[in-house]
N, C-alpha and C positions, 0 to 999 in steps of 0.2 A: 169469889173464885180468882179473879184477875191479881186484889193484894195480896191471897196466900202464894200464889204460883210466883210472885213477883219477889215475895220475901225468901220463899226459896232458892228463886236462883240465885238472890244477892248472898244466902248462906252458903249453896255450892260454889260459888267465888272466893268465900270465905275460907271455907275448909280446905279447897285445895290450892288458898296461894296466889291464887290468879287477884283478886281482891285482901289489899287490907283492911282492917276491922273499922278503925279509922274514916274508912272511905264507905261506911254502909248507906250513910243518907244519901251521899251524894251521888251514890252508882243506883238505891233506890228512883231516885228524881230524874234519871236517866231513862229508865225504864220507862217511868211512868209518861215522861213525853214522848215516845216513841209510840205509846197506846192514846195520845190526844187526853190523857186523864190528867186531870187538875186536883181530883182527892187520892186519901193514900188511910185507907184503914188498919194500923197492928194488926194480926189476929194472930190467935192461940193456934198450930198445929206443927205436927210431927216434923222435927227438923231431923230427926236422927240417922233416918237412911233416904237420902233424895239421891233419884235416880234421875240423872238429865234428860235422857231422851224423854221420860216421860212429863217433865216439867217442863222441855221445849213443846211440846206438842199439846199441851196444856195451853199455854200464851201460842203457840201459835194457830189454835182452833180458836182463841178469843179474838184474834187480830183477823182472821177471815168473817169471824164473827159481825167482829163492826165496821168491816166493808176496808179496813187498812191494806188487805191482799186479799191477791186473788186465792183460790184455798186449790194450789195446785203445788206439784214436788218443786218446781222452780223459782215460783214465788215463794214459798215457804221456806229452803233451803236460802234465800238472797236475803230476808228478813230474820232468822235464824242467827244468820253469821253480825249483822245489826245487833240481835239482843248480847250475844256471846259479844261483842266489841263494847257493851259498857262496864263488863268486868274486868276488860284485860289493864294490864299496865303499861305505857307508852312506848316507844321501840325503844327507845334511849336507857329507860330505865332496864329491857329486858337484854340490850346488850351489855352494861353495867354488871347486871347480876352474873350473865353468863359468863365476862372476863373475868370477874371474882373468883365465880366456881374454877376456872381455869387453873387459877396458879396455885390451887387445890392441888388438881389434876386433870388432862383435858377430859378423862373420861367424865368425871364431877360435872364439868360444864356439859355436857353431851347427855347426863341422864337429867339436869334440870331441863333443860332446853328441849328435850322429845317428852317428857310429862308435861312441861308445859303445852305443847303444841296438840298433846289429846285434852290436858283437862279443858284449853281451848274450845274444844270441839272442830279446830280446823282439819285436823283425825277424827273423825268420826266412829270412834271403836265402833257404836252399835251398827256401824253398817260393813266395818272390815271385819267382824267376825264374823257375818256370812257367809262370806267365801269360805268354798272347799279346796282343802286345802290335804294332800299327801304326799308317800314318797314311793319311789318303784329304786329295787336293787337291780345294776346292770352290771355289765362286764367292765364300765368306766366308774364305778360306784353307785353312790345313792342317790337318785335325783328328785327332785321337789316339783309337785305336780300344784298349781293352784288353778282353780277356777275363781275366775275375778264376777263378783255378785256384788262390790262394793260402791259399782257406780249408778245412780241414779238414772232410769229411764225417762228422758221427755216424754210430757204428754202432748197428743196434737197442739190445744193452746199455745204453750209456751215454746213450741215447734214455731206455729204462724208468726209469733211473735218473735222472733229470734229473726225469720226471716223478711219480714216488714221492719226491721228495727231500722236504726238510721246506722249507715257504714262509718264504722270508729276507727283508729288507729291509734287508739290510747288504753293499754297500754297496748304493746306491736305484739304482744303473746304472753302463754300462758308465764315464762318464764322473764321476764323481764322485773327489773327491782320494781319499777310504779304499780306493780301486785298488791304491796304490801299494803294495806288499809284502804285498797279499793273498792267499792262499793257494788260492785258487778253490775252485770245486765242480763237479757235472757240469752245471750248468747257467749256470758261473758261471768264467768263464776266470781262469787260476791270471796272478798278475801281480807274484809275488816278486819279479822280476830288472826289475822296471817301476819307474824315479824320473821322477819329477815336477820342475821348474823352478820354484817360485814366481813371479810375476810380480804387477806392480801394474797394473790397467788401470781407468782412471776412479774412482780413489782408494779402489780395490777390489781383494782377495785373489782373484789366478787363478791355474791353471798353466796350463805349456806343456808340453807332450809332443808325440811324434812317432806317428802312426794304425801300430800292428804291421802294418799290409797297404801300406802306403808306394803309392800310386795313382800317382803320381808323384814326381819329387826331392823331397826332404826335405819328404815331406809331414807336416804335424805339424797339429795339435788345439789350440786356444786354448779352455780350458775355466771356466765360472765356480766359486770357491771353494763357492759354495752350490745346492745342488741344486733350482735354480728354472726356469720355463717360458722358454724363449726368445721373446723378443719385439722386433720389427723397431721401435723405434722413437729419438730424436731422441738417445739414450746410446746408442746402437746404434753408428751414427757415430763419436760418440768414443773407444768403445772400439778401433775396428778403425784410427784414427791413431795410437792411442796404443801401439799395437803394435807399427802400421808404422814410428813416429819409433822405437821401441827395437830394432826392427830392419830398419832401411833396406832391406837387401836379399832380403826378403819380401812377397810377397801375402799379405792376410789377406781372408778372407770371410764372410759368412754366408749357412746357407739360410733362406728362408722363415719365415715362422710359423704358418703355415696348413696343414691337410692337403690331403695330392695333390701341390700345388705345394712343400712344405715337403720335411726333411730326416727319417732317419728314426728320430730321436729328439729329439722334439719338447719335451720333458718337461724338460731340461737345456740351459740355454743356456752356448752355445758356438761357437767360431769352426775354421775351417778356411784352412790357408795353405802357403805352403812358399818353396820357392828353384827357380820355374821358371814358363817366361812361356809361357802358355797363348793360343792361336789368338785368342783372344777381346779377349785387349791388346794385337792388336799390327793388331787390322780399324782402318781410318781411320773418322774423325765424316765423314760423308756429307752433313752439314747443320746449319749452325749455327745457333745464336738469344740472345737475350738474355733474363734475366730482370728485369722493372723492377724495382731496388733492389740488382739483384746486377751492375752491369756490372763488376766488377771479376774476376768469375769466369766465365771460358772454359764454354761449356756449347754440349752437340751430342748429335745421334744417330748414332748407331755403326750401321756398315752390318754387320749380325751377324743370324741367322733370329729370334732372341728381339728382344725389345724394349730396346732399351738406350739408359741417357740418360749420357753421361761427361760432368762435371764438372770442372774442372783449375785449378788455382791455386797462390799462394806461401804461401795463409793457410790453413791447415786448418780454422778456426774460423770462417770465410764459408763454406768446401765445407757444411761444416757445418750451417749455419744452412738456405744454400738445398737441400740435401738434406732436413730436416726437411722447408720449406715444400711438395717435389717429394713428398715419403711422406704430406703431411696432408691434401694436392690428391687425390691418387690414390686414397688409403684412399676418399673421398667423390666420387669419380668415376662416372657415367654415361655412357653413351653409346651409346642402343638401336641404330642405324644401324650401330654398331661389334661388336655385341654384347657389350659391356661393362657389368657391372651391381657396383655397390658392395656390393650386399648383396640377396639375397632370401629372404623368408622368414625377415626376422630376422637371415638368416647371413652375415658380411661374406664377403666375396671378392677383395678388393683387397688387395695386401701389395708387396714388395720383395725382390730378395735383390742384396744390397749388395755389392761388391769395390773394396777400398782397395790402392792402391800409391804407391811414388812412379814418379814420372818424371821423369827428371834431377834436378834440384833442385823440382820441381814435384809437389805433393799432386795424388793422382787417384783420385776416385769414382765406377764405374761403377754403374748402378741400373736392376736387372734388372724389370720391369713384372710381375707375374706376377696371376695371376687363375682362383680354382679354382672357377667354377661349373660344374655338369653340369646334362646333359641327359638326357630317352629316349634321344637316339640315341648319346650320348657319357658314359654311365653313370660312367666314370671320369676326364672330364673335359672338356672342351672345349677347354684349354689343353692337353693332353696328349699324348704318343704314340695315334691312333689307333686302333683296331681292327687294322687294314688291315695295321699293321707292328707286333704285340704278337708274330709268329713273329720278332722280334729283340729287340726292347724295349717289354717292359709297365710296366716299372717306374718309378716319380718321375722325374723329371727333378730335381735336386739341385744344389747348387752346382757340381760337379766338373763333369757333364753341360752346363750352362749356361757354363761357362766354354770347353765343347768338348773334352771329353775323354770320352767312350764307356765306361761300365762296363758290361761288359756280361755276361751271365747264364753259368755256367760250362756250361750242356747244351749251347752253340752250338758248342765243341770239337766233341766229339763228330758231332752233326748237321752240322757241315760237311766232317768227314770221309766221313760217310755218302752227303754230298749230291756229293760229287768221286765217290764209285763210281759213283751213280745218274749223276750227268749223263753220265758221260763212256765207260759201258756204254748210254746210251741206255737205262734202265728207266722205266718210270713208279712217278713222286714221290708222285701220289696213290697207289698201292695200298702204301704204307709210311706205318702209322699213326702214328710219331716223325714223318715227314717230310711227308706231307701238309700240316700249314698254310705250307710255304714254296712250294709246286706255282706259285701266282698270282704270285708274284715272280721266282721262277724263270725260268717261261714269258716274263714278261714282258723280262727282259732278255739272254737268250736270244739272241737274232734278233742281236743286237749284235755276237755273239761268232763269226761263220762257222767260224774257224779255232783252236776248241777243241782242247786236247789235253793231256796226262801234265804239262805242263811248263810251261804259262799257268792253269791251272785256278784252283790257290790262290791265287795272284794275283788273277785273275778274281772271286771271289768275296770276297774282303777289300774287293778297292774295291767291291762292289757292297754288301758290310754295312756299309760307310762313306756310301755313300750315303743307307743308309734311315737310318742316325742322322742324316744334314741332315738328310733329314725329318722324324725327329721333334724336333728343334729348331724346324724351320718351325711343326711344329704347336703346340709350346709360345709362342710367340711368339704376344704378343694382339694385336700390330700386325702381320700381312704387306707382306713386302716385296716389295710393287706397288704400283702408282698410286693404287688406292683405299685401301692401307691406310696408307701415307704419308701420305694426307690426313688419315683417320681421324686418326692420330697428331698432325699438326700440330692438329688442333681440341684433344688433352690440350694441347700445348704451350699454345697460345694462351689455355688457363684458367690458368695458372701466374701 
């Protein structure tokens, strides 16, 4: 059992690249001290379609077997990424390959580099295909609704054990370069089979990797070489051109810097990007204007439920400049009639969350308005997902969300399974304590549907959870889009 599973995985290595041929014995003899084995039998069987997940789960019910781990999802995933690190090839050699493919073209380098990082296994396709994943059409376009099912649940164990572990500060977070061939812990995911890109961005050491939960196509992580605070400001900018000139056919972004409205690690600056055009680049400017000193750069508002000012030009380095002047207006912005406030109490509130591409041959920055004051009655924000719709989304609104893509909480599986019995047995929603906070949405859209049944339901209910994420876009948005809040909005303009 243990040398067929063993020969396979060194052929799945083989086949797809991650292993040369060359190197079979000696990535075998790897294996095999990893299982305490000292023999190593050939045997005769099916190499022609090996499916990893179930060759890792093969070796890794052997390795619980003889007491090498414990036989739970955290130990198994930490030793996992152990067997996947004797296939891989060294960083050196995988950043070698990927400058090669480069002067290709950068996309060249970009599609070895994200194959490599699933046949890894550091993606996990078998577990990112889980998630559910659609689209709801709104008045602001198409938006992308996912349910994230690709993260592993702690079990108690490896819960106790995370929290008895001994306190590390190595590496300082999930994003910091000493990731790469980390060994993890139960509180600290194992990231052997994880290389890094180097990259230069604003005459600075970064990498580039790809997010292990992939939210969307090649969605990948722009991270700084040093483990400092993220901050929205006039380098901000040219870090996120400097990226996009190195690879044309990417967005790159940032969240926030502020809490609430921020991203949700705040502590390490960092970019998010990938190879896929999101709802949000492709709403028309609704409203043009000019800024004095900058006629040379295209500027407008994007007809999107957030607040959005797009930028466009031939010269990155004008985007540039009036970008700064649009984030140093903002930061010191008022506007009580708006309820928009710079700072109170000392505490600013006014920030940005940035999104660079190109467009055709044209540099394009859009500039997200964002504003995290609260109130009594909006405790966690007033820019925020509501109360009202926390029975879908309580959580930040983040780059990804603002660009219009829906992450959304993995219990909603579940509860909307629950909520197809209830609706469509006629039960009542309130007397089911899971399902009770969705009763008021429920009811409410309801009435729409006469002709409920087995076979429109789920349907039904997708667009209707596409719907409250508009809303809560609407509600992150510090300008509404109506007549009053357009004006609102033109009074910013008009202080630029």
């Amino acid at each position: 059992m243990l040398n067929e599973a063993i020969k396979k995985l060194v052929q799945y290595g083989i086949q797809t690249g991650l292993t040369p041929e060359c190197e079979r014995i000696y990535t075998t003899n790897l294996l095999l001290d990893l299982f305490h084995e000292d023999e190593y039998q050939d045997t005769d069987c099916d190499l022609s379609l090996i499916v990893l997940e179930d060759v890792l789960k093969e070796l890794l019910d052997e390795a619980c077997s003889r007491g090498i781990i414990e036989d739970s999802i955290v130990y198994r995933d930490l030793f996992d990424t152990k067997l996947m690190n004797c296939l891989m090839p060294r960083p050196s050699q995988v950043q070698s390959e990927f400058w090669k493919r480069y002067k290709e073209s950068p996309k060249a380098a970009t599609e070895y580099y994200y194959k490599l990082s699933q046949d890894s296994d550091y993606i996990r396709r078998y577990r990112v295909c889980k998630d559910m994943k659609w689209t709801v059409d709104t008045d602001y376009g198409t938006l992308d609704i996912t349910i994230n099912l690709s993260k592993p649940e702690k079990d108690p164990k490896a819960i106790a054990a995370a929290r008895n572990a001994k306190a590390s500060s190595y590496p300082k977070c999930l994003l910091c370069m000493e990731n790469e061939g980390y060994a993890g812990r139960t509180n600290h995911p194992a990231r052997e089979n994880h290389r890094i890109i180097p990259i230069t961005v604003n005459d600075s050491s970064w990498g580039f990797q790809y997010s292990p939960y992939v939210y969307y196509n090649e969605h990948c992580i722009v991270l700084n070489g040093e483990h400092v605070p993220m901050k929205i400001e006039k380098n901000t900018f040219r870090k996120l051109f400097d990226f996009v000139k190195l690879f044309p056919h990417y967005f790159l972004g940032s969240n926030a810097d502020l809490p609430i409205v921020g991203g949700s690690i705040l502590s390490h600056d960092h970019f998010q990007g990938g190879h896929y055009t999101f709802a949000m680049a492709k709403a028309p400017v609704v409203r043009n204007f000019v800024v004095e000193g900058f006629e040379d750069v295209a500027a407008g508002i994007v007809k999107w439920p957030l607040s959005v000012i797009r930028l466009q030009g031939s010269d990155e380095n004008r985007i540039i400049e009036l970008a700064d002047h649009i984030l140093k207006t903002w930061r010191g912005y008022t506007d009580e009639d708006a309820f928009i406030y710079a700072e109170t109490d000392g505490q600013p509130h006014n920030t940005i969350t940035p999104i660079a591409r190109m467009h055709g041959d044209l540099y394009e920055l859009d500039l997200t308005l964002r504003n995290n004051i609260t109130t009594g009655e909006h405790p966690l924000g007033v820019y925020h997902p509501h109360a009202e719709l926390h029975h879908i989304k309580k959580e930040n609104i983040g780059l990804i969300e603002v660009m219009g893509l829906a992450v959304l909480p993995s219990r909603l599986k579940d509860e909307l399974e629950l909520l197809t019995e209830y609706i469509l047995e006629k039960k009542d929603i309130r007397s089911n304590e899971t399902l009770q906070k969705h009763a008021d949405w429920v009811e409410g859209f309801l009435p729409d549907y006469p002709d409920l049944n087995p076979d429109n339901i789920d349907g039904i209910l997708k667009q209707e959870v596409g719907k409250v994420f508009c809303q809560v876009l609407e509600d992150a948005g510090v300008y509404k889009c109506t007549e009053e809040g357009m004006n609102a909005f033109g009074r910013f303009i008009a202080a630029l």
